[in-house]
VEXDREN-238566 format. One line per 5 residues: number of its first residue (from 0); their letters; for each residue x, y, z of N, C-alpha, C. Coordinates in nm, 2 decimals. Layout:
<nodes>
NUM> a> X/Y/Z/X/Y/Z/X/Y/Z ~ ...
</nodes>
This chain:
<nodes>
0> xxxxx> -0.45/1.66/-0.42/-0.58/1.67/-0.48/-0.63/1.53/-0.52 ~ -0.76/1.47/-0.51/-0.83/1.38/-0.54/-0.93/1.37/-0.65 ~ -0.93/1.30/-0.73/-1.01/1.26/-0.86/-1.13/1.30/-0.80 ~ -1.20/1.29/-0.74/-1.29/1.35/-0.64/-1.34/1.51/-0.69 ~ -1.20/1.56/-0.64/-1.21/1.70/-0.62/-1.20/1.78/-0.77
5> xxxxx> -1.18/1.69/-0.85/-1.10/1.71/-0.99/-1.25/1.69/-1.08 ~ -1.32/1.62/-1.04/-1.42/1.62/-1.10/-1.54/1.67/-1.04 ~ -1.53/1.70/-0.94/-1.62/1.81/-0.89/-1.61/1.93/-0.96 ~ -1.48/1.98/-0.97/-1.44/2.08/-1.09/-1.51/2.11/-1.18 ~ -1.47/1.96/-1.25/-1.48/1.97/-1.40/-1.66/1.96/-1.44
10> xxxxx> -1.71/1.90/-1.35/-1.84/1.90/-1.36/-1.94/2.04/-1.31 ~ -1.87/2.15/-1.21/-1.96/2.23/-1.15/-2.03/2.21/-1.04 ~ -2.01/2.08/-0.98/-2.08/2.06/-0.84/-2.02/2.00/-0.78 ~ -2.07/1.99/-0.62/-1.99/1.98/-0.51/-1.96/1.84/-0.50 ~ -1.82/1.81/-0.41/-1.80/1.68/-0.47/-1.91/1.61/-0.35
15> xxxxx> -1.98/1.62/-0.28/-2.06/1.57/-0.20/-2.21/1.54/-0.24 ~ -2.24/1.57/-0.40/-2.31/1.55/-0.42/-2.31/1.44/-0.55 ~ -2.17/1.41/-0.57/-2.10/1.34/-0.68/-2.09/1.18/-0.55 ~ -2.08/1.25/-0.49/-2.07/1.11/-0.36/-2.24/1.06/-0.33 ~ -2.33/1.13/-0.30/-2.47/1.11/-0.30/-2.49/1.03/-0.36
20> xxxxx> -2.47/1.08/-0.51/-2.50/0.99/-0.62/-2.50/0.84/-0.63 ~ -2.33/0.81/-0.63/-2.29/0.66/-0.61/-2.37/0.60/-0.50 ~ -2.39/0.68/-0.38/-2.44/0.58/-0.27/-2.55/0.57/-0.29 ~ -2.66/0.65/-0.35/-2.79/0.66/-0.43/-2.82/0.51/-0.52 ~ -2.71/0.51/-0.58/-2.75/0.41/-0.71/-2.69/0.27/-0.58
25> xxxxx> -2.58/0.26/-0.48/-2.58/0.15/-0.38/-2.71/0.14/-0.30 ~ -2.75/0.19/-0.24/-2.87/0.19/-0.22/-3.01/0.11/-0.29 ~ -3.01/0.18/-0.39/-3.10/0.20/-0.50/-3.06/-0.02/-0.57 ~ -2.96/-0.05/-0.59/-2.92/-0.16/-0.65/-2.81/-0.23/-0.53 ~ -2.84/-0.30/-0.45/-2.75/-0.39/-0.34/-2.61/-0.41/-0.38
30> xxxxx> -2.64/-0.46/-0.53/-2.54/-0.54/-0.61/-2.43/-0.48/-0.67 ~ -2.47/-0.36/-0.68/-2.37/-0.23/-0.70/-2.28/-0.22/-0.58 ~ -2.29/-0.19/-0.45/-2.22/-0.21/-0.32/-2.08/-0.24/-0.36 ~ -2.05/-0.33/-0.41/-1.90/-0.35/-0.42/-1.82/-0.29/-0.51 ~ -1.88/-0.24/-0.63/-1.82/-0.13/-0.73/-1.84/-0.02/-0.72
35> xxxxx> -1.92/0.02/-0.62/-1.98/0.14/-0.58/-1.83/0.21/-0.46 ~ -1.85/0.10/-0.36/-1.74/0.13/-0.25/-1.60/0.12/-0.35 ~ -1.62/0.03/-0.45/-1.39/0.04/-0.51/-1.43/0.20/-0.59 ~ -1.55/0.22/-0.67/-1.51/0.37/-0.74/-1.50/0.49/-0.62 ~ -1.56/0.48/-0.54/-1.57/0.60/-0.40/-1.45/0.56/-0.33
40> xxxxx> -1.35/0.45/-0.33/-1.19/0.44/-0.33/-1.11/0.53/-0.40 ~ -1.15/0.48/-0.52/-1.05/0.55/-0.57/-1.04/0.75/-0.61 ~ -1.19/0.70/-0.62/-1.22/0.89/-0.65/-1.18/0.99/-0.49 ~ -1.15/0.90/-0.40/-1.11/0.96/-0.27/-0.92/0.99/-0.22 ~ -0.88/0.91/-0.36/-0.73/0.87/-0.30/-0.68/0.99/-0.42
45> xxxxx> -0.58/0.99/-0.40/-0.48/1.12/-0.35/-0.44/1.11/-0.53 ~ -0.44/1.22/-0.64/-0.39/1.16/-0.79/-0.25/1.20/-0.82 ~ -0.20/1.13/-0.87/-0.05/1.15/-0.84/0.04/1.26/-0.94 ~ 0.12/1.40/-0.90/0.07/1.53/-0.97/0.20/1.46/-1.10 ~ 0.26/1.37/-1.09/0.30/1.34/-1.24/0.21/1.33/-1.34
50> xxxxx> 0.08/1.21/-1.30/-0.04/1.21/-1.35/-0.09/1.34/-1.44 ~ -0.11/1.44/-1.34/-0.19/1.58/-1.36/-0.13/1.63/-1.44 ~ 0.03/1.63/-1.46/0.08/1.72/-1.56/0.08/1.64/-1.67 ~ 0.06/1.48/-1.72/0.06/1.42/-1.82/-0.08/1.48/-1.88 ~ -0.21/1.47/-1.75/-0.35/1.45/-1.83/-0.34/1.64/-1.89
55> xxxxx> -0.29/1.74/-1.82/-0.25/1.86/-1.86/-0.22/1.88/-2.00 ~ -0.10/1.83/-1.99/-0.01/1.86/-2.16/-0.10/1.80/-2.23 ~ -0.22/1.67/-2.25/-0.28/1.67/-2.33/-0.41/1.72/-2.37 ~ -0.49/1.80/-2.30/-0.57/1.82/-2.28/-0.55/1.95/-2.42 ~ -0.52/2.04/-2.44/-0.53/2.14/-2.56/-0.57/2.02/-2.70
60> xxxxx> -0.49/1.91/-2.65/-0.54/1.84/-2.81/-0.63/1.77/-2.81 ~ -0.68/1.70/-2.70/-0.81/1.66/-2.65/-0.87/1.75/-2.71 ~ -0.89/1.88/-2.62/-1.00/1.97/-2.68/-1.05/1.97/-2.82 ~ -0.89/2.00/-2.88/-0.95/2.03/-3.04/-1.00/1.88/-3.08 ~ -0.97/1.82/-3.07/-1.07/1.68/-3.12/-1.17/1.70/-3.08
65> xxxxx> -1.23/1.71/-2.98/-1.37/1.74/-2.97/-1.44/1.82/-3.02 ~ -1.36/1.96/-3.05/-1.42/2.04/-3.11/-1.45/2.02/-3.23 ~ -1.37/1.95/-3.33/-1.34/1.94/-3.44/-1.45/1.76/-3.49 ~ -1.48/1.70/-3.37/-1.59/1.58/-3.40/-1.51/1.47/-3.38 ~ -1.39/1.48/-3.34/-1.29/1.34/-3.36/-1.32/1.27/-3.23
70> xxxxx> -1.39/1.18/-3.20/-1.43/1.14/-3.09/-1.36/0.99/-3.05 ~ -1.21/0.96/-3.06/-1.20/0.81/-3.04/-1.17/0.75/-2.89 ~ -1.22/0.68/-2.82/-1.19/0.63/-2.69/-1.01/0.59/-2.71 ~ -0.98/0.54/-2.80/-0.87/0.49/-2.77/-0.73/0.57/-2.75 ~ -0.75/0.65/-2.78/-0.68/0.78/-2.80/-0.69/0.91/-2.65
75> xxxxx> -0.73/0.84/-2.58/-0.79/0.94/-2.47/-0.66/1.00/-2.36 ~ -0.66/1.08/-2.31/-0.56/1.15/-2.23/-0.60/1.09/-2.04 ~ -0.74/1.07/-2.05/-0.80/0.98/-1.95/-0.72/0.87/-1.86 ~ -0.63/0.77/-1.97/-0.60/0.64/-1.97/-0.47/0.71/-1.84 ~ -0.37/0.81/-1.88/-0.32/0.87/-1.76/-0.29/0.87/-1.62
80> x> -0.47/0.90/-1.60/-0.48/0.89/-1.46/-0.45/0.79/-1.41
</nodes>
């Protein structure tokens, strides 16, 4: 599975429209081109399933932070992948 596909998921739309996007804003800004093609790298390459079961097991406590308003970046289950 690909971060790609993972967040096509998590978002509700197809990942081909998650790809539009990026090329939209390359398009749209020249200068983007080079960060544009390393994030459409990586959101294409393969996530490694040790990864998935780490971002997994945290995810119930993620949730409740969010639910509960505890919003801190540094603390993220994200850093993971």
């Amino acid at each position: 599975m690909t971060l790609l596909q993972l967040l096509a998921l998590a978002a509700g739309v197809p990942a081909s429209g998650i790809v539009r996007l990026i090329e939209q804003a390359k398009y749209l800004n020249p200068d983007l081109a080079p960060l544009a093609d390393e994030w459409l790298g990586k959101l294409n390459a393969a996530v490694d399933q040790s990864n998935l079961v780490d971002v997994a097991s945290k995810l119930p406590a993620e949730i409740a932070n969010i639910a509960g308003g505890r919003l801190s970046p540094r603390d993220s289950p994200s850093g993971a992948i």
